[in-house]
C-alpha positions as CSV (number, residue, x, y, z in Angstrom):
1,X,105.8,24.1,127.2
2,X,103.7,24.9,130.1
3,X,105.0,27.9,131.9
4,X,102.7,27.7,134.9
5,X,104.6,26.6,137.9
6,X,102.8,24.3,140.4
7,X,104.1,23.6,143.9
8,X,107.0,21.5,144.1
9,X,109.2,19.9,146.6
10,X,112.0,21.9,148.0
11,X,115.5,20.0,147.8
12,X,117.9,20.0,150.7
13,X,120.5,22.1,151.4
14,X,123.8,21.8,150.2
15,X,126.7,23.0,151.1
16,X,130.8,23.0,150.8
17,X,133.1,23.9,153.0
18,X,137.0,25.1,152.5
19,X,139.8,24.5,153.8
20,X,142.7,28.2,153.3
21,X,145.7,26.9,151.9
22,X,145.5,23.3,153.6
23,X,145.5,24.5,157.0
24,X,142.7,23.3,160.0
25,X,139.1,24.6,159.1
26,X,138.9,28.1,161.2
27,X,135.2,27.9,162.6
28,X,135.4,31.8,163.2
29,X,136.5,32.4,159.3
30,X,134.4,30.1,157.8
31,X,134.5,29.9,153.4
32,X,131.8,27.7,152.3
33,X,129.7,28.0,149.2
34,X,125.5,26.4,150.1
35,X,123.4,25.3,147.4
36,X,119.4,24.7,146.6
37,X,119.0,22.6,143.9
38,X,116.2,24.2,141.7
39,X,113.4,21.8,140.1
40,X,114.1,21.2,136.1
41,X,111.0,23.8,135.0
42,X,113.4,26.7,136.4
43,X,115.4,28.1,133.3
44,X,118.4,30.2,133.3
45,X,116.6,33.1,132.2
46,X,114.1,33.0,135.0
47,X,116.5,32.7,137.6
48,X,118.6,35.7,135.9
49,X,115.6,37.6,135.8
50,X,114.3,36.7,139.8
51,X,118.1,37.8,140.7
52,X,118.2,40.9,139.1
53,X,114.5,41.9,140.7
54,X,116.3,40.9,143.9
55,X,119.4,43.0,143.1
56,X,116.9,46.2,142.0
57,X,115.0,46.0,145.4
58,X,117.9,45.7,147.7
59,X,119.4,48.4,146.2
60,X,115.7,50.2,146.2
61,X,115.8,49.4,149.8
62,X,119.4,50.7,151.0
63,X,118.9,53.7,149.0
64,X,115.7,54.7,151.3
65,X,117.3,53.8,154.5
């Protein structure tokens, strides 16, 4: 497998929205979950691995604040 990624179209954003316990949607409180899908060369392990760097520096970076 060819591990070099090239460029790549980035998909639209998706998102879902919820409802607490069936009542109206509360614009101020919003719940909501938003998505990117990811193109099929991105594994599970490299996105584990690109989250925990992410984790590591934003705990790097509250740590020198």
């Amino acid at each position: 497998m060819d591990n070099e990624i090239t460029d790549f179209t980035v998909y639209p954003l998706e998102g879902f929205w919820k409802k607490v316990n069936g009542e109206e949607l509360d614009k101020n409180k919003p719940e909501y979950t938003v998505m990117f899908k990811q193109p099929d060369v991105i594994t599970q392990e490299m996105f584990t691995e690109a989250l925990e760097n992410i984790k590591r520096k934003s705990l790097m970076h509250c740590m020198m604040r």
